[in-house]
C-alpha positions as CSV (number, residue, x, y, z in Angstrom):
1,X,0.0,0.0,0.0
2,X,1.3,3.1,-0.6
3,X,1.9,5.9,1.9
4,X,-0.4,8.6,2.0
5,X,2.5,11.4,1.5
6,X,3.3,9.6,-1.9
7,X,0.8,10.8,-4.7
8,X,2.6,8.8,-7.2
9,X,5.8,6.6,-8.5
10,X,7.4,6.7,-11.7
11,X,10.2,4.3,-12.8
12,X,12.4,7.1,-15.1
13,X,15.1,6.2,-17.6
14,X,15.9,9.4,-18.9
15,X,12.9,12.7,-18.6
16,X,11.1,13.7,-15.1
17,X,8.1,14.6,-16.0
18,X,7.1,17.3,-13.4
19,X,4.6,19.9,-12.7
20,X,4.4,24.0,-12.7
21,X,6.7,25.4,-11.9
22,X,8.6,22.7,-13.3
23,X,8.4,21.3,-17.1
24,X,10.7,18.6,-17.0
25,X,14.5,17.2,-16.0
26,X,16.5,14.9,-18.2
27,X,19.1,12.7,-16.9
28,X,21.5,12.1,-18.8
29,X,24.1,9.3,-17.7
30,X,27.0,8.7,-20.5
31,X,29.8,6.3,-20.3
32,X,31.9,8.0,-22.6
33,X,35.7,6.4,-23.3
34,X,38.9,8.2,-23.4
35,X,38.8,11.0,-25.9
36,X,40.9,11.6,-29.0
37,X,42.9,15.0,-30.0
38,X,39.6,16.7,-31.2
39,X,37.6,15.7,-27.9
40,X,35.3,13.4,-29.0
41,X,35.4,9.4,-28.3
42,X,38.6,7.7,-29.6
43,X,35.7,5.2,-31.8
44,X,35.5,5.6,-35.0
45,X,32.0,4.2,-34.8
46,X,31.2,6.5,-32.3
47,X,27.7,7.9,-33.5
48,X,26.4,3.4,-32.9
49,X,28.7,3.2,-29.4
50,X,27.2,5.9,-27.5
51,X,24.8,9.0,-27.3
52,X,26.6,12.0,-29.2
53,X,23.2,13.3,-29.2
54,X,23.8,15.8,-31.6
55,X,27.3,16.6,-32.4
56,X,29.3,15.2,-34.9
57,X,33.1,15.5,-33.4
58,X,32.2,16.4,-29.3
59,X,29.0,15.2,-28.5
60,X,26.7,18.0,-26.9
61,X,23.9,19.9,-28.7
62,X,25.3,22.6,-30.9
63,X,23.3,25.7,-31.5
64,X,20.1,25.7,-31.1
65,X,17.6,28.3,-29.8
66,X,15.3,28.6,-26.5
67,X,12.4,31.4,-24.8
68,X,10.3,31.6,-22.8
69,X,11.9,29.8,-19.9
70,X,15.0,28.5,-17.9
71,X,17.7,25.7,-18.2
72,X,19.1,24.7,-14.6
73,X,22.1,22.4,-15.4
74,X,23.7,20.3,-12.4
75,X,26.7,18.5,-14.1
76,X,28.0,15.3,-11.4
77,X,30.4,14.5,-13.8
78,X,31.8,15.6,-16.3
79,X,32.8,19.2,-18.2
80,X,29.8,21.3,-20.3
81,X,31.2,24.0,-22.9
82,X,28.8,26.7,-23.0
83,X,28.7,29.3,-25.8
84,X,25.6,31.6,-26.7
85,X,24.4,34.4,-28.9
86,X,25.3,37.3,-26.6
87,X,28.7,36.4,-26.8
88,X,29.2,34.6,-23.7
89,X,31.2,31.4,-23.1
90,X,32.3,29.2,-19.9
91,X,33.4,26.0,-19.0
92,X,31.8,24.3,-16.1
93,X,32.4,20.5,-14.6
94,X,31.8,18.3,-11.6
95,X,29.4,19.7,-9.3
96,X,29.2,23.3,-10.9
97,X,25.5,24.7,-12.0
98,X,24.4,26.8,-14.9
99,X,21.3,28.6,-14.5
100,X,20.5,30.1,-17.7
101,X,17.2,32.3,-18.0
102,X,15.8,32.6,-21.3
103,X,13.3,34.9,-21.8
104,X,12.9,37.0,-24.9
105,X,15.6,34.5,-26.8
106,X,18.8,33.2,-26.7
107,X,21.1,30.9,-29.0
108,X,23.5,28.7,-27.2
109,X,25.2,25.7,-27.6
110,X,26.2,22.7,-25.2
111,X,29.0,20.6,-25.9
112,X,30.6,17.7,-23.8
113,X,34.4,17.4,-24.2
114,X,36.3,14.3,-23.3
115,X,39.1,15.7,-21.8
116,X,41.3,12.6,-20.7
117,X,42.8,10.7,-23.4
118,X,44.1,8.1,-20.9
119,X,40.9,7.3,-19.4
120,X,37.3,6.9,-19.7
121,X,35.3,9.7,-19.5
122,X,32.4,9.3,-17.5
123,X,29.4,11.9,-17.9
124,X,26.4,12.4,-16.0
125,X,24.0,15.5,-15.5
126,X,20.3,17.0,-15.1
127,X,18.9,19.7,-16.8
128,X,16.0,21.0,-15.4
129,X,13.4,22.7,-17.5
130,X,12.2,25.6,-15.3
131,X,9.2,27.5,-16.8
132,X,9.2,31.6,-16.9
133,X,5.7,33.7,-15.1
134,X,4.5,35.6,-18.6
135,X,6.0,38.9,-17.7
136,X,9.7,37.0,-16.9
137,X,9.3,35.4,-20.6
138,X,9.4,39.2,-22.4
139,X,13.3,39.8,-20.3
140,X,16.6,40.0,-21.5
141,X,18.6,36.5,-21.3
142,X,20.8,36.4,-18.5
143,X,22.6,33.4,-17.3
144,X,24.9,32.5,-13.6
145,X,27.3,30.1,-12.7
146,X,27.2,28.3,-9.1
147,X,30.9,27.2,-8.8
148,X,30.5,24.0,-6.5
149,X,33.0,25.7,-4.4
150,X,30.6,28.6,-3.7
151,X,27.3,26.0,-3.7
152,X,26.1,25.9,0.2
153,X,25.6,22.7,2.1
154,X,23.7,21.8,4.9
155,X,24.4,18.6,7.1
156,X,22.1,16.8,9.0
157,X,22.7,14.0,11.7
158,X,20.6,11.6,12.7
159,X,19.6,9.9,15.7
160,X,22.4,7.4,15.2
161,X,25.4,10.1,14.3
162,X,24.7,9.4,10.6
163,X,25.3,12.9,8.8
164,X,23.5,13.6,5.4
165,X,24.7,16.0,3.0
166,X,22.2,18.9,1.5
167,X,23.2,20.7,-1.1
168,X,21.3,23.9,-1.6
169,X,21.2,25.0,-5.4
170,X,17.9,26.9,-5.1
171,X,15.7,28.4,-2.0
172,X,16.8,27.7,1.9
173,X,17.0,24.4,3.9
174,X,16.6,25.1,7.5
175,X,17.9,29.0,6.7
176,X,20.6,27.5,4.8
177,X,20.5,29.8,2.1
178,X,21.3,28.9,-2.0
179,X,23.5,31.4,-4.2
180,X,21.2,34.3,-5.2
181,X,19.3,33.2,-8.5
182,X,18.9,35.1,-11.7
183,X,16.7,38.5,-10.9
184,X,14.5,37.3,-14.0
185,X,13.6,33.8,-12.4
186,X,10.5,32.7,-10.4
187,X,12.5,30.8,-8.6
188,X,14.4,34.7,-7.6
189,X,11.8,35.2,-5.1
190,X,11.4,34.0,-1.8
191,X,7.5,34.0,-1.2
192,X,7.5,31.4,-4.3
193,X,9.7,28.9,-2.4
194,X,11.6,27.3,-5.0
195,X,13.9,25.0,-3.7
196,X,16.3,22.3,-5.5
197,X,18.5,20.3,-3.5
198,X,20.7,17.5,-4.5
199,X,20.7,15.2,-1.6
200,X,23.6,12.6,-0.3
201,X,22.5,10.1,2.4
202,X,25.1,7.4,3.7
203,X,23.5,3.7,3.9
204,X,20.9,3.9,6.8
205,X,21.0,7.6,7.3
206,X,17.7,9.1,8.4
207,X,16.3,12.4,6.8
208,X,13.0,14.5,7.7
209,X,12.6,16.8,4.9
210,X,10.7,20.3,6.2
211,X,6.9,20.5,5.0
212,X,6.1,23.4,2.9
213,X,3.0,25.2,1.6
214,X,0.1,22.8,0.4
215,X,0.0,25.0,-2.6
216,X,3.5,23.9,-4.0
217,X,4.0,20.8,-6.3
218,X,7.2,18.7,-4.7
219,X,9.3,15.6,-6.1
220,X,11.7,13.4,-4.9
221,X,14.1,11.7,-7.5
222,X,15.8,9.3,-6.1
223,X,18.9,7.9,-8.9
224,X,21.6,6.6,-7.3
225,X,21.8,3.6,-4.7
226,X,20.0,0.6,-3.5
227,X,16.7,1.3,-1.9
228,X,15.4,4.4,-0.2
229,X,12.2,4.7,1.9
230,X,9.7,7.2,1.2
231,X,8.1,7.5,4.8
232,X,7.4,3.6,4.8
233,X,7.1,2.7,1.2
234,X,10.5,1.0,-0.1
235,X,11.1,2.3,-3.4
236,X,14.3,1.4,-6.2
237,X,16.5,3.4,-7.7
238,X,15.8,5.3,-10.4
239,X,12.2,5.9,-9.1
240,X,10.1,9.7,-9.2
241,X,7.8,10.4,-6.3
242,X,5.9,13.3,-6.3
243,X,5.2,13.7,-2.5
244,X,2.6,15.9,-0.5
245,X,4.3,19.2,0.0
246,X,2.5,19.8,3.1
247,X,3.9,17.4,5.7
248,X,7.3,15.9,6.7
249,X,8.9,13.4,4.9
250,X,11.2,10.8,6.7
251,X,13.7,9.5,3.9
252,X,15.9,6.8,5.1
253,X,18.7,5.3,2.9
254,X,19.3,1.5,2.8
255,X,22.5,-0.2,2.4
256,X,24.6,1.7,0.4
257,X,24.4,5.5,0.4
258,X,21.5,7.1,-1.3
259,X,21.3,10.4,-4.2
260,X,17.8,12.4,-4.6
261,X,17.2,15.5,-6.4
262,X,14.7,16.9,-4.6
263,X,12.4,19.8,-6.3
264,X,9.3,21.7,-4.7
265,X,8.1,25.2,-5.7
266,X,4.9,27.4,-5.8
267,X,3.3,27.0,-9.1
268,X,3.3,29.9,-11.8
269,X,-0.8,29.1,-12.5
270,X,-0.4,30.3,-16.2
271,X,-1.0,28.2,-19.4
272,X,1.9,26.6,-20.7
273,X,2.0,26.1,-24.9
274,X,5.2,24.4,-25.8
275,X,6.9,23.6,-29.1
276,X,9.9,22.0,-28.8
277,X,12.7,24.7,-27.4
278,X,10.4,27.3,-26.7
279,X,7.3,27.8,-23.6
280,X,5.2,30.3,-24.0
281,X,1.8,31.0,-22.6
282,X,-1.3,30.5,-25.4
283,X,-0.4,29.0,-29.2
284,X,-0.5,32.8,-30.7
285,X,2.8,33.7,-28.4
286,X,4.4,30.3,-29.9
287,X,3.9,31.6,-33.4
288,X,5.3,34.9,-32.7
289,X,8.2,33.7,-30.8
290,X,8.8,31.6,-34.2
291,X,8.5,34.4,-36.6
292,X,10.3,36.5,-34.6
293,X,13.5,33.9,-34.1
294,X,13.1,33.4,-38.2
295,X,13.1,37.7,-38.3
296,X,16.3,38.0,-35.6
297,X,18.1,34.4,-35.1
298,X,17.8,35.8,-31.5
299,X,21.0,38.0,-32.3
300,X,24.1,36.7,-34.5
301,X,25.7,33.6,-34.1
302,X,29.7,34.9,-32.9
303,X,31.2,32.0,-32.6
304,X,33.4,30.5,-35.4
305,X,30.7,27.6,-36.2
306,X,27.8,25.6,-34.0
307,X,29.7,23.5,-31.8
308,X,32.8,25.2,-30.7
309,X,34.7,23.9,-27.8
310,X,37.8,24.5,-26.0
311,X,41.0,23.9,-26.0
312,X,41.7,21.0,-23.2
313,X,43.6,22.7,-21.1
314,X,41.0,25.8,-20.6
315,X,40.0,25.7,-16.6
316,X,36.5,26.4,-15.7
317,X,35.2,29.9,-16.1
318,X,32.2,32.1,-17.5
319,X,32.2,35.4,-19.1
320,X,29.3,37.6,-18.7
321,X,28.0,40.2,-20.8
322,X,30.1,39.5,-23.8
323,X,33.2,39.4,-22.2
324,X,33.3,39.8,-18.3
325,X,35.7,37.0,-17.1
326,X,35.1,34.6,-13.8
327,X,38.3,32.0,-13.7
328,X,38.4,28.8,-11.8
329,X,41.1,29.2,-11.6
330,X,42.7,32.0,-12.8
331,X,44.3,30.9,-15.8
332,X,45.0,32.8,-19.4
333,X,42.1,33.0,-22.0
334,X,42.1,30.3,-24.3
335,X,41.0,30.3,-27.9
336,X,37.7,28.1,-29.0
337,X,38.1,26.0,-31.5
């Protein structure tokens, strides 16, 4: 029987489907093998060995256009190139976060470079798709980093010394409070109680997860590990639970240690029309988002074609506002390629 806290359970392999604010979250998990001197898999039969998704050299997604909403990326493993239409580029890797809002249009362009050519080159990451209130969808792009340096952590101990490990990308846990969020996100406010954690809990570790408002839509994602319970429901790996928001929730971990992503926000309440990258409110804003993409391209494409990476020895960093540099760490600026 299943507890009354869980409203349902979802086995996933690969899209969350969620509910206002949230769209969705993809999980991608690659197992990519030791890269060659263009950064792509060493295979020539790469495209039938594993997911390039849609790059032909580095997989990634090369340009491509979004409105109308945000992209949260948490990479666990792994290194992201980022490039977009303002002129902006980064480099972010194991346990950093892109938050990347939208709004009136952006290109960009996500590639995944297999930096070690003496090793495999293991990959795994969520993007969430995070939807926009109507008046957030006419703003300028704008896009943060959340070096995992800077991300804040909360820690927990149980009854039996067992400490779990909260990370905060979004809201507060127990006035633990996340990195500021883009000023243009509904997540930016505090009365809409956004909050994203990605949650660590060693095998047998107890967790009671704060109630919120009855109002908010919450989900628990549990994708690494043996068993978790959910209150007193057993549930696998690889499970979504979308969990009243309204109560406490007692997570325990089973025999090995246990990873959630954990998600709960107020709703937005709007409509949601959605065509592939772009979320608008009613089908007429869809087909003027389109025309006006076809009319602009969302500005010129700067970068030297539509999956650039860079070179491997570039550190992580971001630039911001076409050329306002953030190093981790400092290190010279190197050319994409």
């Amino acid at each position: 029987m299943s507890s009354p806290a869980i409203y349902a359970l979802t086995p996933i392999e690969f899209r969350l489907d969620l509910k206002d604010p949230f769209l969705f979250t993809a999980h991608h998990i690659d197992h990519f093998p030791e890269g060659n001197a263009k950064l792509g898999p060493h295979s020539a039969a790469a495209h039938n060995e594993f997911s390039m998704y849609y790059g032909d050299i580095v997989p990634g997604f090369p340009e491509h256009p979004h409105t109308g909403f945000e992209t949260i990326t948490l990479v666990e493993q792994g290194t992201v190139d980022h490039f977009d239409s303002l002129g902006n580029g980064g480099r972010y890797a194991d346990g950093d976060v892109q938050w990347l809002s939208t709004g009136s249009g952006v290109e960009h362009c996500e590639m995944f470079p297999l930096l070690h050519e003496d090793r495999p080159n293991p990959f795994e990451l969520f993007q969430i798709w995070f939807n926009s209130a109507p008046e957030q969808k006419k703003m300028p792009p704008d896009y943060k980093m959340f070096w995992r340096e800077r991300i804040p952590h909360a820690y927990e101990t149980d009854d039996a010394g067992l400490t779990a490990d909260i990370r905060v990308i979004s809201g507060q846990f127990k006035g633990i409070q996340a990195i500021s969020r883009p000023p243009n996100s509904w997540a930016a406010a505090a009365e809409n109680r956004v909050n994203i954690y990605l949650i660590a809990l060693p095998p047998h570790a107890v967790l009671s997860m704060p109630a919120t408002t009855a109002s908010s839509n919450r989900f628990c994602y549990f994708y690494q590990g043996e068993t978790l319970k959910i209150e007193q429901k057993l549930i696998q790996r690889r499970y979504l639970a979308e969990l009243k928001a309204d109560a406490e929730i007692r997570l325990q971990a089973g025999n090995a240690e246990a990873r959630i992503l954990w998600l709960e926000g107020e709703p937005i309440g709007e409509d949601v029309a959605m065509r592939g990258p772009f979320v608008m409110n009613t089908a007429q804003e869809l087909d003027d988002a389109f025309r006006r993409y076809r009319a602009t391209r969302f500005g010129e494409w700067p970068w030297p074609n539509p999956a650039p990476v860079f070179e491997r020895s570039q550190p992580r960093f971001a630039s911001y506002d076409g050329g306002k540099r953030e190093e981790y760490p400092e290190e010279p600026e190197k050319d994409a390629v």
